[in-house]
C-alpha positions in Angstrom: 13.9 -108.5 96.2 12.4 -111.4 97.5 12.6 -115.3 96.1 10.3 -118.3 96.2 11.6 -121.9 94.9 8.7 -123.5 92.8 10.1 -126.6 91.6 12.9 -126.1 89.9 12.5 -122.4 89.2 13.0 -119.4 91.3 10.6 -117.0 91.4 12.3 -113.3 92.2 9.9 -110.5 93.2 9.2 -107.4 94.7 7.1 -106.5 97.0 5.2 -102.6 97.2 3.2 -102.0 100.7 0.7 -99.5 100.4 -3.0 -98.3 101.2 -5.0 -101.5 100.5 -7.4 -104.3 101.6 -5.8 -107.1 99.4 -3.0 -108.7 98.1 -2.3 -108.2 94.1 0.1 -110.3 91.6 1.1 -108.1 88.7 3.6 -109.7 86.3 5.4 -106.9 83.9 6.0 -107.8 80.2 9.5 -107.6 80.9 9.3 -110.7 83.5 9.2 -108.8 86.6 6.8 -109.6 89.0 5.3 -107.0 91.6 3.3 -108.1 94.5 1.1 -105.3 96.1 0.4 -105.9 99.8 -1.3 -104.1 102.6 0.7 -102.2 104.9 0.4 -104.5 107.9 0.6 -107.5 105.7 2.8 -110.3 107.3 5.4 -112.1 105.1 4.6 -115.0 105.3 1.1 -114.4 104.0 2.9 -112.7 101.1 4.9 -116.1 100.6 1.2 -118.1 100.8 -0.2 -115.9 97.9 3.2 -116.0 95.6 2.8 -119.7 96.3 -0.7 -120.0 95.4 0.1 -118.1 92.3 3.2 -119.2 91.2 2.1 -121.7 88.3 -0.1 -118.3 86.9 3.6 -116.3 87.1 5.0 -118.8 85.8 2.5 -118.6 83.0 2.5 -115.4 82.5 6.4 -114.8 82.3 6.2 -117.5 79.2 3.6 -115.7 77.9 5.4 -112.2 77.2 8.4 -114.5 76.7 6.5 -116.0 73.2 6.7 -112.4 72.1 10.2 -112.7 71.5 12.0 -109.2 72.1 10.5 -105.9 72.9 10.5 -103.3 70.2 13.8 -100.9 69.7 13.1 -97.6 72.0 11.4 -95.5 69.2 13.7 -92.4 68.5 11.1 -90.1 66.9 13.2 -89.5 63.5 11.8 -89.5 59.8 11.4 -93.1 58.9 10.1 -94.2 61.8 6.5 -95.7 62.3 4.5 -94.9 65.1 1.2 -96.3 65.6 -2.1 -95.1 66.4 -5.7 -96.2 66.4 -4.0 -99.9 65.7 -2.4 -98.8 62.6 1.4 -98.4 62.0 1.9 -94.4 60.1 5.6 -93.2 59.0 7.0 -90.0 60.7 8.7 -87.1 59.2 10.5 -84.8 61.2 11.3 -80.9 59.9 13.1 -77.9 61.6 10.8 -74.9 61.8 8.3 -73.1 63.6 6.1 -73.2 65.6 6.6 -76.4 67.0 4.2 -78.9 65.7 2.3 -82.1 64.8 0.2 -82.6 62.0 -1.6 -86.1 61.4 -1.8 -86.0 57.5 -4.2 -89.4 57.1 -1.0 -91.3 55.9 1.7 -89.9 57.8 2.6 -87.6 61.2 4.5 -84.9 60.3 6.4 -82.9 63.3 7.6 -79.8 62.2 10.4 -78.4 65.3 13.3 -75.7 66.2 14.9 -78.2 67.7 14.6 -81.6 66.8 14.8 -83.0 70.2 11.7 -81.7 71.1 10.0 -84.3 68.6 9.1 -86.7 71.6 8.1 -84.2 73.9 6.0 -83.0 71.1 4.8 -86.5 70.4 3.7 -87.6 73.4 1.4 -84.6 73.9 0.2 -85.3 70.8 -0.8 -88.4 71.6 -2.3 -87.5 75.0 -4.7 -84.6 73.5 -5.8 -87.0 71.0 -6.6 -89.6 73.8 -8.6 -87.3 76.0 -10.6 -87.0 73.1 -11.2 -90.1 71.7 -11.2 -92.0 74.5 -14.3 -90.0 76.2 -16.3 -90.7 73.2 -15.5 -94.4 73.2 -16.5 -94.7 76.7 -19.7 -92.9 76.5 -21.5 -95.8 75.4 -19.8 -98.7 77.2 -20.5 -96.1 80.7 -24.1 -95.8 79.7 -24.2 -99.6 79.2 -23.5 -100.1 82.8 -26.0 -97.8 83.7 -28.6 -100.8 84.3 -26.0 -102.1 87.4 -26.6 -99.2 88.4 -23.7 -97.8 88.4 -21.2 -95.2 86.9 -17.5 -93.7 87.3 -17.1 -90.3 88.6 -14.8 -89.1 86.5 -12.3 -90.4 83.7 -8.8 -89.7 83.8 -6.1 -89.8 81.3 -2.5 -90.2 82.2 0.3 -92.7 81.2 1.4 -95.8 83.4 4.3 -98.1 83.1 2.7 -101.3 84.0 -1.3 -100.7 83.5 -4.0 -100.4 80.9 -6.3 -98.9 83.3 -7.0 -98.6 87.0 -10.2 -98.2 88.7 -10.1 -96.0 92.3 -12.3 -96.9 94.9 -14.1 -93.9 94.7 -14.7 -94.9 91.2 -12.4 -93.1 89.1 -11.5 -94.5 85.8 -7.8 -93.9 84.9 -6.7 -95.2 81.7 -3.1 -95.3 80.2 -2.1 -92.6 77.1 -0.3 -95.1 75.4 -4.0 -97.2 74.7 -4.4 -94.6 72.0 -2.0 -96.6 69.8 -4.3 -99.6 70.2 -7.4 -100.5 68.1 -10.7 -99.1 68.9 -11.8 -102.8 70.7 -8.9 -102.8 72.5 -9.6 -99.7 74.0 -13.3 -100.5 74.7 -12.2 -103.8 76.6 -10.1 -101.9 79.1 -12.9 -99.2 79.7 -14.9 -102.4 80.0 -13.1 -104.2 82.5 -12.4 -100.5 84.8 -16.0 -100.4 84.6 -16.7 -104.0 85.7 -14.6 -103.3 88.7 -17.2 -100.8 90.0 -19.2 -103.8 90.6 -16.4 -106.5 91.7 -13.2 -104.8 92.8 -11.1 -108.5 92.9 -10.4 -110.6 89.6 -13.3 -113.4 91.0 -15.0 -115.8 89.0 -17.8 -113.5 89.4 -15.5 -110.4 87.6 -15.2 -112.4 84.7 -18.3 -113.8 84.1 -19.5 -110.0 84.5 -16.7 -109.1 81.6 -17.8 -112.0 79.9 -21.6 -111.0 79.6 -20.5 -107.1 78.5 -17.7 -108.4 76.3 -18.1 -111.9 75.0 -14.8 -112.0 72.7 -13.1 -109.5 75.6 -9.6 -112.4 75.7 -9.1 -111.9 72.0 -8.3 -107.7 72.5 -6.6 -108.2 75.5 -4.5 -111.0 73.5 -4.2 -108.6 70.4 -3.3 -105.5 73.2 -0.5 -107.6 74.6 0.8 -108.8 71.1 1.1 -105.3 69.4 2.2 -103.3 72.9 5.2 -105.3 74.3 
């Protein structure tokens, strides 16, 4: 773990080498802070861009800070509310077979032989129901982009601990399972902002001014994302 003195406050953070062109600031809602660096970067260049960015941590570490505390790990027992789609449903858990789980319109309902399995069962849940949904609510933001001229390869479903989404530079859209518990718009502005990547791969004025023009109120869900997630 590394440290930087900004004033007054000390900046801890970490620092993960791998196969890339740039340096990248990623600040965790829990605080942490994760600086991703080229393999032959130097450290002091490292030190340069956590100095250049250190009023943004800061900001950033406030921000998830104004949330107050993180919700209780869920424990996936009748009572519970889970959300999806951006609204909160209570779960009911039942011992029989075969192990399932049934969205009833007001409810989930799990029915298991054991009832440990009723995350496992869960989470898969949830990821069939994102492969899904999230291919049709891309369709039209991917033909959209179409007139840049450009288009992902493929999209990808899988769940992350500290991304929405990730675009590869061969132009594969990856986007986190755990967006299916998110509002439709929320969705769309992460789809949105992989897709502007295609076109700018750094967070440059010009990146957001591209987001801008394909998602005018695109702050608001990411505001609303942050809020409901962490």
């Amino acid at each position: 773990m590394e440290k930087l003195l900004y004033g007054n406050t000390e900046i801890s953070y970490s620092i993960v080498y791998s196969d890339r062109k740039t340096l990248g600031i990623i600040v965790n809602p829990n605080g942490e802070v994760i600086l991703k660096a080229p393999i032959d970067a130097s450290l002091s260049k490292i030190m340069d861009k956590v100095k250049k960015r250190a009023s943004w941590i800061l900001k950033q570490q406030n921000y998830f800070k104004s949330f107050g505390e993180r919700s209780p790990k869920r424990r996936y027992i009748s009572g519970e509310s889970h959300f999806y789609l951006g609204r909160q449903y209570r779960l009911y858990v039942k011992e029989g077979k075969p192990n399932s789980v049934s969205f009833k319109g007001q409810y989930f309902e799990i029915v298991c032989s054991d009832k440990l399995k009723a995350e496992s069962l869960m989470k898969e849940w949830y990821k069939e129901r994102a492969k899904n949904k999230f291919a049709k609510i891309a369709e039209p933001v991917i033909q959209r982009f179409k007139k840049y001229g450009v288009e992902p390869t493929s999209l990808y479903i899988q769940f992350m601990d500290n991304r929405w989404g990730s675009c590869t530079p061969k132009g594969k859209i990856i986007l986190n399972t755990e967006l299916i518990k998110a509002p439709k718009p929320c969705i769309e502005y992460v789809i949105t902002h992989e897709l502007c990547h295609l076109l700018q791969k750094d967070h440059t004025k010009a990146f957001y001014d591209l987001l801008s023009t394909e998602m005018p109120d695109w702050e608001r869900w990411k505001n609303k994302l942050e809020r409901m997630m962490y």
